[in-house]
Residue, then its C-alpha position, 0 to 999 in steps of 0.5 A: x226567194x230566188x238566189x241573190x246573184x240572179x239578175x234582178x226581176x225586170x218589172x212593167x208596172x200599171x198603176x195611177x201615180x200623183x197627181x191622179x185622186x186616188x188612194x192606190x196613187x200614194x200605195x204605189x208611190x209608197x211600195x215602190x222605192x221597196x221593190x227596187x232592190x229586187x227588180x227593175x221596175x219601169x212604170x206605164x201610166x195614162x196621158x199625164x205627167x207624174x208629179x210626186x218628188x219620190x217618182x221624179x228621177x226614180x224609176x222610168x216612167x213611159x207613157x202606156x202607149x210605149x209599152x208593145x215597143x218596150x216590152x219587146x225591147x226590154x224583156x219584161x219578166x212580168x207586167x204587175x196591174x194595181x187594178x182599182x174601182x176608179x176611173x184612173x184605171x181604166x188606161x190599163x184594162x186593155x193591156x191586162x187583157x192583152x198581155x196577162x201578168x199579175x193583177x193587184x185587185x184591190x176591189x172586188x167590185x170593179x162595175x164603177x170601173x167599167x161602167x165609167x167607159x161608157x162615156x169615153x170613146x172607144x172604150x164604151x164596148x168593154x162595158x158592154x162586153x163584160x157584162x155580156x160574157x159574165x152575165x149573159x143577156x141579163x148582164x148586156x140589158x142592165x149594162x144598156x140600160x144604164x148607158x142610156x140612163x134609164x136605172x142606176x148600175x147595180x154595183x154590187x150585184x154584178x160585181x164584174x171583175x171575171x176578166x181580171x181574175x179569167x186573164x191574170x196569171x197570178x192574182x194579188x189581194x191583201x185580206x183573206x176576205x178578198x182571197x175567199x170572195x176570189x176563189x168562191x167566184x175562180x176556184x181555179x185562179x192563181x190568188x195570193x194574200x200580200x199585206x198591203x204595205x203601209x208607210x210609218x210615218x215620223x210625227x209632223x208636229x206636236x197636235x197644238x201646232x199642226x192645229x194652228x197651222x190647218x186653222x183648227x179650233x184647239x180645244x174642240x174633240x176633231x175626228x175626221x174620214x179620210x179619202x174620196x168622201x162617198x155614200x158607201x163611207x157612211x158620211x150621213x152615219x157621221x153627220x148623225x152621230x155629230x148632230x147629237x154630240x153637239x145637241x148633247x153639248x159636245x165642242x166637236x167637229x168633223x173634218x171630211x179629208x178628201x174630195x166629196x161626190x157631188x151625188x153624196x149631198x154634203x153640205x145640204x145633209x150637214x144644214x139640215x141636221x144643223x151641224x153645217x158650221x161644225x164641219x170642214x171639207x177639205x178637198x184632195x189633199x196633198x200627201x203632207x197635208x194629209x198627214x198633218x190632218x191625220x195628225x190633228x184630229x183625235x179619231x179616225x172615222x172609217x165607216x164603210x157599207x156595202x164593201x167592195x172587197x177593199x182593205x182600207x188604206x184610209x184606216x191603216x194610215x191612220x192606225x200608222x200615225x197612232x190615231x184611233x179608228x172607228x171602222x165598219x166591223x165587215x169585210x176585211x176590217x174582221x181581220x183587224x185586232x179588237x185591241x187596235x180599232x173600234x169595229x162598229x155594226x152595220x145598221x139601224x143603230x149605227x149613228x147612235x152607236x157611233x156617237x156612243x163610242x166618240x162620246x166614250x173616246x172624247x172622254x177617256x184620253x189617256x185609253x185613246x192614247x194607249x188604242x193609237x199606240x196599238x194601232x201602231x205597232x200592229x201596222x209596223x208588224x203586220x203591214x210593212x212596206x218591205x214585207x209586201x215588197x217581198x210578197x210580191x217579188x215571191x208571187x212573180x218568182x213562183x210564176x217564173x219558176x213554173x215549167x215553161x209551156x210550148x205555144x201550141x195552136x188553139x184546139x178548134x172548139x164551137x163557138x157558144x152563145x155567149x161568145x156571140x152576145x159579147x162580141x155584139x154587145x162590144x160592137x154595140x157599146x163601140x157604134x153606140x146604137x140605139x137600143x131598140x132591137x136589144x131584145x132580139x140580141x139573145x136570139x140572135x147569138x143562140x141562132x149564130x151558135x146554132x148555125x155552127x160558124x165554123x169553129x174557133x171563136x168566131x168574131x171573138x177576138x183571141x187575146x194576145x198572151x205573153 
């Protein structure tokens, strides 16, 4: 750390707040009362107004569109992306190109993301762009194809995230899992390992009451998945495993805490299995009432295949509030102790293998009580939010503490094919043109590269540094 009599950090900071579905929502809120002893912090969120009592008469809040003005105002040390896979977003992207800072990337995976601008006007061409420029001719047919929904994106084979890490100074993960997926794809990049902080949270009420009060049968062995419920969070695998609990005579029942995906098929699967009267599917939940679940149910079940990189604050929160988890032994879930969570496999032996460890902790009480104990302390170790506070004050000082640059004028350089292709397929994805002529796309950036336009980069427009 810096010396203390230094005038604290001034900080622009990205990030959907409540009331927006999103798990990185309640991260921010969480983080940010800890940041503000190191810095002054003004938030820049989307066309809402924020609505969570500890950002209310908290730090200023601006609408992102305020931001040129303000950031010329206010002198801004660095601008900090909470950069996550969900539509919630996509109101920052412009401005992580525009104006470089640090980008907490808490997906690896970022094609949801850009995939979901197809349908907003304006914003369709950075779909088309990036898939352009990262993958070439083959990256601009998929992105087409899936405009005009002809195929289904390949999510996890084009994982899209080369702009964030190409246009950040400095990029913030919270597992070595990410920091390698990171440095394998940019081995040059900046990439730091911040812990994500998880809040302790006091005990809202002995189980019995927090039972009675969410209507819970009091008796019944709960285990619950928490946050958006979608097919890469196993909820069939949970299903099964339910399925046979109850045909082995088990008084279970599964809470689904959080909104559900309509392509998931919930609620047909569950009648299917016959396990439709077992099952609660809450909806988006308030922070206390997610807490009051976390509280109530016995495990916690966070399954997830294939990864996107995350860490999983689903699991952590309820690591935090003494509940076991089960989590899918991938990822950066490797990273967690065997001695504070079950780590199952990924595969055909899944949901047997998911009943087998719920039967085993439905059981043994007194062991459950002693893995949610762990749990626990590990996060309060490991995971608090005053420890990833100071992580991400240490990232920006290292950026502020290197040798200034002196601007210079670009050197020219020769405009290459792809520079071409990407800056047509923005132009296509802005027009939304049919997509007949999409085959002669790639011929026509290598006959434009070929004619030598000029140097520089041509129709690519240079984005603004700070």
């Amino acid at each position: 750390m810096s010396d203390s009599s230094r005038r604290p950090l001034r900080l622009a900071y990205f990030s959907p707040l409540a009331p927006q579905p999103t798990g990185i929502a309640a991260y921010s809120e969480d983080l940010l009362p800890f940041l503000a002893p190191w810095a002054e912090v003004h938030l820049f969120v989307d066309d809402y107004a924020p609505t969570s009592p500890s950002i209310t008469g908290g730090p200023p809040v601006w609408n992102h569109r305020d931001f040129r003005w303000r950031r010329a105002f206010h002198g801004y040390d660095c601008a900090i992306y909470q950069v996550g896979n969900h539509a919630s977003h996509q109101y920052l992207y412009h401005y992580l190109a525009r104006y470089p800072g640090v980008a907490v990337l808490h997906d690896f995976v970022l094609h949801h993301l850009l995939a979901g601008m197809t349908e907003k006007p304006g914003l369709a061409g950075w779909y088309f762009r990036d898939m352009a420029s990262s993958y070439g001719a083959e990256g601009l047919r998929h992105a087409w194809e899936v405009a005009r929904g002809r195929r289904e994106p390949a999510f996890f084979h084009y994982p899209l995230c080369q702009r964030v890490l190409d246009a950040s100074l400095a990029v913030v993960v919270h597992s070595h899992y990410m920091q390698q997926q990171v440095q394998a794809l940019r081995p040059h990049a900046t990439v730091r390992r911040v812990a994500m902080g998880i809040p302790l949270p006091d005990n809202p009420g002995a189980r019995a009451t927090l039972r009675r009060r969410l209507g819970l049968p009091p008796d019944a062995f709960i285990f619950g998945s928490f946050g958006l419920a979608t097919g890469h969070k196993r909820i069939p695998v949970a299903l099964q495993a339910l399925a046979q609990l109850q045909h082995e005579g088990q008084h279970a029942l599964y809470v689904v805490a959080g909104a559900v995906a309509p392509e998931l098929g919930l609620e047909a699967l569950a009648r299917e299995l016959g396990v439709a009267h077992r099952v609660r599917v809450t909806g988006y939940l308030s922070e206390e009432d997610f807490q009051a679940y976390l509280h109530a149910v016995d495990v916690c079940v966070n399954l997830r295949y294939p990864t996107a990189g995350e860490t999983s604050a689903a699991a952590l929160r309820s690591m935090a509030a003494g509940t076991p988890a089960i989590v899918s032994d991938v990822g950066a879930n490797r990273e967690l102790p065997g001695t504070t969570c079950f780590k199952l496999p990924v595969g055909g032996d899944e949901a047997p293998l998911l009943a087998a460890v719920l039967r085993l902790l439905a059981r043994e009480e007194r062991f459950r009580e002693e893995l949610g104990r762990r749990a626990r302390r590990y996060v309060e170790t490991h995971h608090s939010l005053a420890q990833a506070a100071r992580g991400y004050i240490e990232v920006v000082e290292e950026l502020l503490e290197r040798p200034a640059v002196t601007a210079q004028p670009p050197l020219p350089r020769r405009a290459t094919q792809g520079d071409y292709l990407a800056t047509l397929a923005q132009r296509l994805g802005e027009l939304r043109l049919e997509g007949r002529d999409l085959a002669l796309l790639p011929e026509l950036g290598e006959a434009m590269a070929a004619l030598g336009l000029a140097t520089g980069a041509g129709p690519v427009e240079e984005e603004e540094r700070s």
